[in-house]
N, CA, C and O atoms as a GROMACS GRO file, in nm:
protein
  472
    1UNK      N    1  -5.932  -2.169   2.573
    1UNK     CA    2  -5.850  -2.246   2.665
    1UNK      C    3  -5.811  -2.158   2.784
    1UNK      O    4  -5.761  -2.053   2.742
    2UNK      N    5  -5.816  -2.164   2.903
    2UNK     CA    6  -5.811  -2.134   3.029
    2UNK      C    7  -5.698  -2.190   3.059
    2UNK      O    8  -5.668  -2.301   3.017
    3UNK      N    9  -5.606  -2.102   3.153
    3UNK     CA   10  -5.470  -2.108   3.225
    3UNK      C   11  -5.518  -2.133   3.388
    3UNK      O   12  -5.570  -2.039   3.449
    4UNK      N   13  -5.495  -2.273   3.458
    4UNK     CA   14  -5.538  -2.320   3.560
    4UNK      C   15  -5.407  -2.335   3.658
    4UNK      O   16  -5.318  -2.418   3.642
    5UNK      N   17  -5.413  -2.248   3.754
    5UNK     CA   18  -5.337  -2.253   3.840
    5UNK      C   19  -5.353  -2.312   4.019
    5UNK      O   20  -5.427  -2.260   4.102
    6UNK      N   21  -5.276  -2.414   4.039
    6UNK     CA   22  -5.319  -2.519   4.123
    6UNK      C   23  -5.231  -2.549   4.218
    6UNK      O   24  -5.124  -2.588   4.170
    7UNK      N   25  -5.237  -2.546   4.380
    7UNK     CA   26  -5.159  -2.682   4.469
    7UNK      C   27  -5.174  -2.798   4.430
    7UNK      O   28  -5.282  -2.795   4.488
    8UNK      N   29  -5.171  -2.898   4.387
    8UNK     CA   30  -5.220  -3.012   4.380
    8UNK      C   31  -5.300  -3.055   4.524
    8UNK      O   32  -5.414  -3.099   4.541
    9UNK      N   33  -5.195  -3.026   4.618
    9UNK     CA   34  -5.225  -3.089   4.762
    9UNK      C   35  -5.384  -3.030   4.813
    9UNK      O   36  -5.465  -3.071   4.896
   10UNK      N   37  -5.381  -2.932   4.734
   10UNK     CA   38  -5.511  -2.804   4.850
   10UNK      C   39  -5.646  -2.872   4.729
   10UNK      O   40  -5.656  -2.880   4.606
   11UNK      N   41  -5.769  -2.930   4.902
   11UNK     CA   42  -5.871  -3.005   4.831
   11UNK      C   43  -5.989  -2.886   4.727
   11UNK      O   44  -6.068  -2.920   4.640
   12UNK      N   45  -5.962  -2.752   4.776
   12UNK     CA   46  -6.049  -2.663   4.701
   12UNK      C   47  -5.973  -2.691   4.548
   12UNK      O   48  -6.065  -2.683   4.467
   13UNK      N   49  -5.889  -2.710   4.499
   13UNK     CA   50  -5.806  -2.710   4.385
   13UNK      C   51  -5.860  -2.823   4.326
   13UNK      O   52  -5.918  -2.805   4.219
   14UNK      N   53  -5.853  -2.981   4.388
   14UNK     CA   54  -5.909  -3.105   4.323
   14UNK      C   55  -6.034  -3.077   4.319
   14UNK      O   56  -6.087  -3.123   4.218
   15UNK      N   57  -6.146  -2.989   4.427
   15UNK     CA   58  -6.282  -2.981   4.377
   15UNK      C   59  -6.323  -2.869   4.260
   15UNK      O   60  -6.438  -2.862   4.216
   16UNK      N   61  -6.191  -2.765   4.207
   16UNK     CA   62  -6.232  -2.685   4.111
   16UNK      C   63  -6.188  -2.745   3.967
   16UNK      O   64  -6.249  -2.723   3.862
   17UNK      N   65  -6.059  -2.831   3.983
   17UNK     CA   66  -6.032  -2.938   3.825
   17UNK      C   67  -6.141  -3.040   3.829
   17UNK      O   68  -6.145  -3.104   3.724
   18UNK      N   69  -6.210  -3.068   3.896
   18UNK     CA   70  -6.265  -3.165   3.914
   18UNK      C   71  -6.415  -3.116   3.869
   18UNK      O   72  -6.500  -3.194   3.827
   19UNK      N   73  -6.430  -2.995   3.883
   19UNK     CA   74  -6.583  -2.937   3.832
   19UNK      C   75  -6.478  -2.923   3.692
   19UNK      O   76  -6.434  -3.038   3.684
   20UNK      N   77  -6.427  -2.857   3.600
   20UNK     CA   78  -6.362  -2.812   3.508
   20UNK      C   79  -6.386  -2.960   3.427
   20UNK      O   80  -6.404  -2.954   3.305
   21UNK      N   81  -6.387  -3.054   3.473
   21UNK     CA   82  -6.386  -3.151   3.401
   21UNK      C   83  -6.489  -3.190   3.387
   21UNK      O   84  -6.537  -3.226   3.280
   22UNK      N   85  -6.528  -3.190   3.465
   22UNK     CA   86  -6.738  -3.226   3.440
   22UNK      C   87  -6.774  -3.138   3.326
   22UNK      O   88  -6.839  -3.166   3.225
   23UNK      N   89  -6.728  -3.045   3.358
   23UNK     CA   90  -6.781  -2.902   3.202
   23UNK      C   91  -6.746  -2.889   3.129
   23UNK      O   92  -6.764  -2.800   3.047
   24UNK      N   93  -6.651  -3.016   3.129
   24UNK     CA   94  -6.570  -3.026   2.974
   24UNK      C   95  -6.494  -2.861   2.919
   24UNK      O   96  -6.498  -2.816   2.804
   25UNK      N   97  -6.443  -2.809   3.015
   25UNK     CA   98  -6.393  -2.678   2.999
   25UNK      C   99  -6.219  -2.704   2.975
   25UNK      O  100  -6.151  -2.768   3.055
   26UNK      N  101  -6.170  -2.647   2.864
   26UNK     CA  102  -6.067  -2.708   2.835
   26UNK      C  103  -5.930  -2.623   2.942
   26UNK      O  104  -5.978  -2.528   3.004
   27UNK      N  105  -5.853  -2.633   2.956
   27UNK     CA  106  -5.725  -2.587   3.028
   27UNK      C  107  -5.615  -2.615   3.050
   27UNK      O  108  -5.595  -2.736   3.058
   28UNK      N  109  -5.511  -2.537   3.066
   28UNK     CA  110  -5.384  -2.591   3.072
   28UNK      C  111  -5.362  -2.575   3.220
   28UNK      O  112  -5.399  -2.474   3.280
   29UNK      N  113  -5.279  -2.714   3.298
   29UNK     CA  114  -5.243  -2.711   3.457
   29UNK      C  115  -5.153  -2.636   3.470
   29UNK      O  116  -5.067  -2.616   3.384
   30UNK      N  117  -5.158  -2.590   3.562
   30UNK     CA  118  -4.964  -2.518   3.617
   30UNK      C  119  -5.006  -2.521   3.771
   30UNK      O  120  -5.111  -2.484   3.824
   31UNK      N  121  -4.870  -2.587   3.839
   31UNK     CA  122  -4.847  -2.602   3.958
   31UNK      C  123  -4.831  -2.495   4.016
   31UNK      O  124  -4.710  -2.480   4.001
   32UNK      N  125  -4.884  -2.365   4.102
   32UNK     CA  126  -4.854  -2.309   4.149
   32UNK      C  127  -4.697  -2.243   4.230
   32UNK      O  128  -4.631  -2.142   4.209
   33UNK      N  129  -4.684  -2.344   4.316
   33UNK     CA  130  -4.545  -2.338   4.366
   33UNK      C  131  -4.462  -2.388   4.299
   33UNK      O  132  -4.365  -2.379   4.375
   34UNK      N  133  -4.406  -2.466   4.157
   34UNK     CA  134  -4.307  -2.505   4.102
   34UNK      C  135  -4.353  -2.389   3.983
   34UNK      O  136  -4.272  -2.371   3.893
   35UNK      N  137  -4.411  -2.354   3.982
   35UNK     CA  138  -4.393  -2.256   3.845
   35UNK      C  139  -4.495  -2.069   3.895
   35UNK      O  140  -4.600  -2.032   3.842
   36UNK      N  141  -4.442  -2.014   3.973
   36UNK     CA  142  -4.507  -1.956   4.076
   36UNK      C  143  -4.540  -1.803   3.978
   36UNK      O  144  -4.455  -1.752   3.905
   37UNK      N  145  -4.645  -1.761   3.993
   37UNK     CA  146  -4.693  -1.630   3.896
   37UNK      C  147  -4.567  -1.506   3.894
   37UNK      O  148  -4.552  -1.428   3.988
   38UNK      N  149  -4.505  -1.505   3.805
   38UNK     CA  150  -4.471  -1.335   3.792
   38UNK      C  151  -4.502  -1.215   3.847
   38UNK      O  152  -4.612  -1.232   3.901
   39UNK      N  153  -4.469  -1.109   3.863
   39UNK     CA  154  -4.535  -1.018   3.881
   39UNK      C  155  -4.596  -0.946   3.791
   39UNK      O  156  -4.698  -0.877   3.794
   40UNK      N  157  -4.490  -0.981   3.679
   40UNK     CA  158  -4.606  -0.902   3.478
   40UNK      C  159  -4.734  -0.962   3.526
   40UNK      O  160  -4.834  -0.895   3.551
   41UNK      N  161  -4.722  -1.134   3.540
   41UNK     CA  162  -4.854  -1.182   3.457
   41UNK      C  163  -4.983  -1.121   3.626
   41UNK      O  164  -5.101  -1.088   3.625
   42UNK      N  165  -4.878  -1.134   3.750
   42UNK     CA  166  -4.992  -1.053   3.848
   42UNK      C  167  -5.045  -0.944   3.869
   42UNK      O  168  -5.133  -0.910   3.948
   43UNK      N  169  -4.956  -0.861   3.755
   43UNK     CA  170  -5.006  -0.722   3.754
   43UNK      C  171  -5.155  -0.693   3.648
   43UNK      O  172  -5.254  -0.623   3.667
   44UNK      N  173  -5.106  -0.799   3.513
   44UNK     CA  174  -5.221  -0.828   3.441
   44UNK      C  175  -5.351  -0.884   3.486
   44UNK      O  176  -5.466  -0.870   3.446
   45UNK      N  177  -5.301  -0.946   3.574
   45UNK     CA  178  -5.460  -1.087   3.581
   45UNK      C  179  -5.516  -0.982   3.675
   45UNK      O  180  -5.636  -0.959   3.677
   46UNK      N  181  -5.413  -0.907   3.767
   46UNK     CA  182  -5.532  -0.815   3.885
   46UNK      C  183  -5.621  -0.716   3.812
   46UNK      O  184  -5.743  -0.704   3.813
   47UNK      N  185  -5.520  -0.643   3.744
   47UNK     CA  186  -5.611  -0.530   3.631
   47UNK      C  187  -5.707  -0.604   3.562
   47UNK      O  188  -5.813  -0.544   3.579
   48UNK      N  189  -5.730  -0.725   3.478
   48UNK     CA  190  -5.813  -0.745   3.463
   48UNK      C  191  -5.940  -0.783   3.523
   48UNK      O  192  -6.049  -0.773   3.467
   49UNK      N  193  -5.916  -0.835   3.658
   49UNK     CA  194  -6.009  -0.876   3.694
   49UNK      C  195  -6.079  -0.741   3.758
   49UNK      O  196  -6.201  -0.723   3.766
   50UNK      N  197  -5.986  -0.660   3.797
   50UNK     CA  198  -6.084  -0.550   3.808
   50UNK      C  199  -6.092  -0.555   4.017
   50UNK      O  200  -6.140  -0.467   4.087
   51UNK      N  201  -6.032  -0.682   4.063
   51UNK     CA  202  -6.022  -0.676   4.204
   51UNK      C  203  -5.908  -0.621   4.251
   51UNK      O  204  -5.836  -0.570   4.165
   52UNK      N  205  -5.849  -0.612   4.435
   52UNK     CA  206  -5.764  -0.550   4.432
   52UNK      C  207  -5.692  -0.641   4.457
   52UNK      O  208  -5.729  -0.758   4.440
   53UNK      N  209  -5.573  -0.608   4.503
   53UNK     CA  210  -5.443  -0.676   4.504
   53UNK      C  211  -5.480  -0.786   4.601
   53UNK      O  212  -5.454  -0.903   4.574
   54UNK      N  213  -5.554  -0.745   4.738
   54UNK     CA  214  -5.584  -0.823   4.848
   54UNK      C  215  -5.631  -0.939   4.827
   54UNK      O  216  -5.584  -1.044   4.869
   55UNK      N  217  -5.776  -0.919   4.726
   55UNK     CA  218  -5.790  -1.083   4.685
   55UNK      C  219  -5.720  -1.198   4.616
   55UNK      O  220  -5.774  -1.301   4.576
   56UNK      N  221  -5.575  -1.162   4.606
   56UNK     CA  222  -5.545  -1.251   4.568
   56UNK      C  223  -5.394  -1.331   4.650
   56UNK      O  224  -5.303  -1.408   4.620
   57UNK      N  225  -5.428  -1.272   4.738
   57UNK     CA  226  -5.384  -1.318   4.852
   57UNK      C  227  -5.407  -1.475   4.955
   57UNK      O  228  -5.502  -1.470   5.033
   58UNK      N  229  -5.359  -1.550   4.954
   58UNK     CA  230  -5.432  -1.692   5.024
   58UNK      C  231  -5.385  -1.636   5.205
   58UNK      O  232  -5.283  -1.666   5.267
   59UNK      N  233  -5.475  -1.569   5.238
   59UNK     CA  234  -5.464  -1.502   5.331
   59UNK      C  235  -5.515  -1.630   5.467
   59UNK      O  236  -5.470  -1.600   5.577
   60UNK      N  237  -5.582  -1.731   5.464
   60UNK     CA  238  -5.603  -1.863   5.511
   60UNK      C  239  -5.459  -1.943   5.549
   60UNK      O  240  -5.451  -2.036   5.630
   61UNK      N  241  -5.336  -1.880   5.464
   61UNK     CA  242  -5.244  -2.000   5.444
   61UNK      C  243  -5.111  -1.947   5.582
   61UNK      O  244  -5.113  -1.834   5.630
   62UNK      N  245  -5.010  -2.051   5.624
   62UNK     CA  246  -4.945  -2.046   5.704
   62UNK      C  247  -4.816  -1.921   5.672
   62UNK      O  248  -4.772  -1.830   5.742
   63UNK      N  249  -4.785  -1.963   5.546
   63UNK     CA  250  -4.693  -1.846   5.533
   63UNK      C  251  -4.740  -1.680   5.533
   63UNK      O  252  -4.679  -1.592   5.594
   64UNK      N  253  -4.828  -1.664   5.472
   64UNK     CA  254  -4.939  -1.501   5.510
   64UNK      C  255  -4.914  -1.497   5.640
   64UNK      O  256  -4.840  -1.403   5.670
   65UNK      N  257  -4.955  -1.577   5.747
   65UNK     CA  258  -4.933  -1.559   5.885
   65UNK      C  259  -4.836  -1.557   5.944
   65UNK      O  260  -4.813  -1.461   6.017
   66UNK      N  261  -4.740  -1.670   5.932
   66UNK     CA  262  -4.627  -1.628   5.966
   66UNK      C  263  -4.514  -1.498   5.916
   66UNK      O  264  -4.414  -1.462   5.977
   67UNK      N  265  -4.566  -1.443   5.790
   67UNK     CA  266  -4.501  -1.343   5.736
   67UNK      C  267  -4.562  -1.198   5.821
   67UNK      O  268  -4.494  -1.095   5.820
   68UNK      N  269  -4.684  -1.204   5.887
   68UNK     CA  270  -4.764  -1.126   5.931
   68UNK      C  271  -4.800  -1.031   5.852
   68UNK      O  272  -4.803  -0.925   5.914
   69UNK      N  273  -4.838  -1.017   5.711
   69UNK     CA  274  -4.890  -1.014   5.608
   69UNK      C  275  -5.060  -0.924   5.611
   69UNK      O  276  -5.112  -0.860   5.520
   70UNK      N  277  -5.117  -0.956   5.772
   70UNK     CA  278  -5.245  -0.875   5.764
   70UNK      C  279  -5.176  -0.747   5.784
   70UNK      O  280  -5.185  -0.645   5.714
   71UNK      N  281  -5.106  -0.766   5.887
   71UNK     CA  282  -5.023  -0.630   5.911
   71UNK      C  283  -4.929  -0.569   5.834
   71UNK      O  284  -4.902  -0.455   5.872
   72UNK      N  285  -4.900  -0.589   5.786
   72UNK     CA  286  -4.808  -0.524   5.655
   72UNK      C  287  -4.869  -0.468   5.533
   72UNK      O  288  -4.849  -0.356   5.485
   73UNK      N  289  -4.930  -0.544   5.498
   73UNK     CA  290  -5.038  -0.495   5.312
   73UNK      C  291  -5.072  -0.366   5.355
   73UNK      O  292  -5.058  -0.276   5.273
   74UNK      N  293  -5.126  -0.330   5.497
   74UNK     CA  294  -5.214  -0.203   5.451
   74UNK      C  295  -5.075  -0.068   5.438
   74UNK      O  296  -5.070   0.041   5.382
   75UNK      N  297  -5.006  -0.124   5.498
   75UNK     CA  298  -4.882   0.012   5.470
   75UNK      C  299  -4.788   0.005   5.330
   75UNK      O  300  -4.691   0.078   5.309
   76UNK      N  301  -4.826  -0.073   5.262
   76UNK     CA  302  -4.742  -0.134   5.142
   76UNK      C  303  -4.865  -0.084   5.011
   76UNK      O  304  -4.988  -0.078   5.006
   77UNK      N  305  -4.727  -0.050   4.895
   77UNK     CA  306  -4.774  -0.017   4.797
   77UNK      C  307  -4.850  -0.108   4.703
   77UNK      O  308  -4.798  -0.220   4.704
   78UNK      N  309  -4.959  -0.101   4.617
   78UNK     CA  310  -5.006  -0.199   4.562
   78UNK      C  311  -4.841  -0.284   4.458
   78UNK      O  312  -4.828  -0.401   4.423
   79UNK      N  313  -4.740  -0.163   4.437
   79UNK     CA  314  -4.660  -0.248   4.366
   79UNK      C  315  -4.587  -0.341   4.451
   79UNK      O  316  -4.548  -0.442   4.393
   80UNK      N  317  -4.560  -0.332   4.569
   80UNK     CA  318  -4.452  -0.398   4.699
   80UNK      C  319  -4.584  -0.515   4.758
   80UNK      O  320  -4.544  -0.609   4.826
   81UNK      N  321  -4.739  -0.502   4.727
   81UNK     CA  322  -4.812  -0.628   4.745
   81UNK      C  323  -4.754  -0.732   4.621
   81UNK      O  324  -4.714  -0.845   4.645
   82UNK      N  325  -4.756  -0.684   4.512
   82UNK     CA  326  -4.746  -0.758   4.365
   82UNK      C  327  -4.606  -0.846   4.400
   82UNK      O  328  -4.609  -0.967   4.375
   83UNK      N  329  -4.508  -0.802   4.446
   83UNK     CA  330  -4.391  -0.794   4.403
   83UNK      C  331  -4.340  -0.894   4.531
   83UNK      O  332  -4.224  -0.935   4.524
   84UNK      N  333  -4.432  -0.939   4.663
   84UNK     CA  334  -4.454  -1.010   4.772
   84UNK      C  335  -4.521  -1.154   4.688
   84UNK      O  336  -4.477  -1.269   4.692
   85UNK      N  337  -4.620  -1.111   4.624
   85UNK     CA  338  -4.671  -1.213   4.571
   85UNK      C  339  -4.596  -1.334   4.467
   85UNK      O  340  -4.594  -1.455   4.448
   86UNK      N  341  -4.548  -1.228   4.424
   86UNK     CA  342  -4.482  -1.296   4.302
   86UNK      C  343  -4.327  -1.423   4.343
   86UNK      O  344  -4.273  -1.506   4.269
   87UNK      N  345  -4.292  -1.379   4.520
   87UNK     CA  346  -4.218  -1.450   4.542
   87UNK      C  347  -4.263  -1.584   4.570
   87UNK      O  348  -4.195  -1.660   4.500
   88UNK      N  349  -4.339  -1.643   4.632
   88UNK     CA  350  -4.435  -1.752   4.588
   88UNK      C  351  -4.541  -1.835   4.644
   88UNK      O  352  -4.590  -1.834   4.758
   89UNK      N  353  -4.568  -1.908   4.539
   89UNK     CA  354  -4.751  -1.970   4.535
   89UNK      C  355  -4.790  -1.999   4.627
   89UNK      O  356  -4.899  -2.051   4.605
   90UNK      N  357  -4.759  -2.000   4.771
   90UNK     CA  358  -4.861  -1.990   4.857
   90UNK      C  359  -4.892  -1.946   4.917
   90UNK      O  360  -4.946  -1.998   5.014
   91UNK      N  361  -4.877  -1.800   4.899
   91UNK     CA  362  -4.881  -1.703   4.902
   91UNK      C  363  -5.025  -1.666   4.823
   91UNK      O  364  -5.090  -1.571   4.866
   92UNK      N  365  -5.060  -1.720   4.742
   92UNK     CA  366  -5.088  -1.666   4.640
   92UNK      C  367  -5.244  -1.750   4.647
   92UNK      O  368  -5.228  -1.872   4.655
   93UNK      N  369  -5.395  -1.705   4.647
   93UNK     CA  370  -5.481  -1.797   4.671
   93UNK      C  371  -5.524  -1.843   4.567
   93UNK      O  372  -5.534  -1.793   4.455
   94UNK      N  373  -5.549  -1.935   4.605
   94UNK     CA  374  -5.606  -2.075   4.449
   94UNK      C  375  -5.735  -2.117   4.483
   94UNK      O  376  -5.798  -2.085   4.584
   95UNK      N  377  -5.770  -2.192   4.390
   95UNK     CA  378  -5.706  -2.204   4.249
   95UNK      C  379  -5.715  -2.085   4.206
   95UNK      O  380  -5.764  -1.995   4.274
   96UNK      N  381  -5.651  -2.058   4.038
   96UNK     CA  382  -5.664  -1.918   3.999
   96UNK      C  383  -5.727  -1.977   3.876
   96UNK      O  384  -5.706  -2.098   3.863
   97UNK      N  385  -5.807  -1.914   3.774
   97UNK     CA  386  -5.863  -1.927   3.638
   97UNK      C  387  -5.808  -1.838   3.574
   97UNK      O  388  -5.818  -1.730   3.631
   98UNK      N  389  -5.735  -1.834   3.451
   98UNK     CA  390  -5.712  -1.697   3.371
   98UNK      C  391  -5.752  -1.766   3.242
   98UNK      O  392  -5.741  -1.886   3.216
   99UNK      N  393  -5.814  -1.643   3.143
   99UNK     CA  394  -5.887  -1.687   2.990
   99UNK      C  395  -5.913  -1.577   2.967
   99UNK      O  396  -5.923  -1.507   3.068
  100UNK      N  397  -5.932  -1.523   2.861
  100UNK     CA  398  -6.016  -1.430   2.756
  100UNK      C  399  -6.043  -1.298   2.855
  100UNK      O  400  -5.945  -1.245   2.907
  101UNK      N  401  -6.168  -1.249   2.879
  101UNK     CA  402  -6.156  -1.137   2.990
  101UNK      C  403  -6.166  -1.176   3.162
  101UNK      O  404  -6.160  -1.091   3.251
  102UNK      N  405  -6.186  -1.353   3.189
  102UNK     CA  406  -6.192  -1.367   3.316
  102UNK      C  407  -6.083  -1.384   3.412
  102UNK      O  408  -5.983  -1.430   3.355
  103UNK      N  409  -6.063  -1.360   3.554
  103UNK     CA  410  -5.945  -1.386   3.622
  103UNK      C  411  -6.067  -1.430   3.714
  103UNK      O  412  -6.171  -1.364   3.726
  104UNK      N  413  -6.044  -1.538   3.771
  104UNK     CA  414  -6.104  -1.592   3.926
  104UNK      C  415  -6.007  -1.622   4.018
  104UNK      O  416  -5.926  -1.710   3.987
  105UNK      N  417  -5.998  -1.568   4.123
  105UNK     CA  418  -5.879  -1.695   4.260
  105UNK      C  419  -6.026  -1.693   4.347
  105UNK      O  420  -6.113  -1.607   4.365
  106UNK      N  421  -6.008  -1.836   4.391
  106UNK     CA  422  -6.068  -1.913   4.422
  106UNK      C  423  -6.192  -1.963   4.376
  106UNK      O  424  -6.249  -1.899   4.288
  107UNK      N  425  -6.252  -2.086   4.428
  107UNK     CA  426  -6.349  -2.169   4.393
  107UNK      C  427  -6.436  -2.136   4.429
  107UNK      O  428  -6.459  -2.164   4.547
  108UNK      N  429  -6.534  -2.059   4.356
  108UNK     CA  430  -6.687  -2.032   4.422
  108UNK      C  431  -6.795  -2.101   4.268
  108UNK      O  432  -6.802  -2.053   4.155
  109UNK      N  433  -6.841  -2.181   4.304
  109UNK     CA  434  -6.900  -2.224   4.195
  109UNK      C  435  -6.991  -2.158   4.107
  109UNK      O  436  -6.977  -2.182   3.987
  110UNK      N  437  -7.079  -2.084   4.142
  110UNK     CA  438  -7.171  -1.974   4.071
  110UNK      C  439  -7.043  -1.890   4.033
  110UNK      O  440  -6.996  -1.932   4.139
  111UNK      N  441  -6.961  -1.827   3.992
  111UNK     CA  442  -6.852  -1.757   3.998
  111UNK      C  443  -6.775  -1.833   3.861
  111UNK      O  444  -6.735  -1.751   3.779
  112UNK      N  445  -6.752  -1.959   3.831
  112UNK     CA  446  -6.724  -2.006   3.724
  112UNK      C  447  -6.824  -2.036   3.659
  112UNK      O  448  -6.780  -2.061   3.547
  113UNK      N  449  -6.947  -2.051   3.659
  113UNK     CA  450  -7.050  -2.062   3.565
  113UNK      C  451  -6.998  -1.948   3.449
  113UNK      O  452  -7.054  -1.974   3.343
  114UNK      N  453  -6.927  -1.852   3.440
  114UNK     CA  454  -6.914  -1.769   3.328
  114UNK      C  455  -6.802  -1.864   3.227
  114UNK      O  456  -6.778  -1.834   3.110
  115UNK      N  457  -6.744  -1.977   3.297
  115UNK     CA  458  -6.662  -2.003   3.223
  115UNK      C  459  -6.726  -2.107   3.139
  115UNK      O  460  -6.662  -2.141   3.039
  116UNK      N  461  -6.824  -2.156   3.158
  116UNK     CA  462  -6.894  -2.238   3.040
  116UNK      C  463  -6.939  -2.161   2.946
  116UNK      O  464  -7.011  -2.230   2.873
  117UNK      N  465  -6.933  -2.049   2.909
  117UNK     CA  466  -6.984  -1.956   2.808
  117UNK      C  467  -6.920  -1.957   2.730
  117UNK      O  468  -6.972  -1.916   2.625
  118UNK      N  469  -6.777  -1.999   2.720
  118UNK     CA  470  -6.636  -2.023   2.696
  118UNK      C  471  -6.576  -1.880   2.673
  118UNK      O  472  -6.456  -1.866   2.650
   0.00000   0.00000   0.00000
């Protein structure tokens, strides 16, 4: 079972539940911004995935920009990125996948093909 983290509103999110369901891939929803990641569980999902802090950034979105956010990360500690993030989800790029050893943010479809392996 996979931990699915979602805008509802953002259409990359309805086209990644929306493949998830075709693949009969099982998961639990969580709204991003009403239930917005931790910094434990962002410190985990980054280490696992093995990317850096940056990708998981919705660096596309209005608040990143208005926070001016390109400009800031590179002088900031990976813990003071985490700890930015964790204040909230849109901030934060989606969808996210968490399960077993995978972490994905965002929808790239070759990219979840690992998750039919279950």
């Amino acid at each position: 079972m996979y931990l699915f983290l979602e805008y509802p509103k953002c259409s990359t999110c309805r086209k990644a539940k929306k493949w998830l369901d075709e693949n009969k891939i099982e998961y639990t929803d969580r709204h991003i911004v009403e239930q917005n990641p931790t910094s434990e569980e962002l410190k985990k999902w980054i280490e696992k995935s093995g990317m850096p802090v940056k990708k998981f950034f919705n660096t596309s979105g209005n608040l990143y920009k208005s926070m001016q956010l390109k400009d800031k990360l590179p002088e900031m500690t990976e813990e003071e990125q985490i700890q930015i993030l964790s204040t909230n989800g849109m901030l934060v790029k989606r969808p996210l996948v968490i399960g077993g050893d995978i972490v994905l943010a965002g929808f790239k479809e070759e990219e979840w093909d690992a998750l039919k392996q279950g």
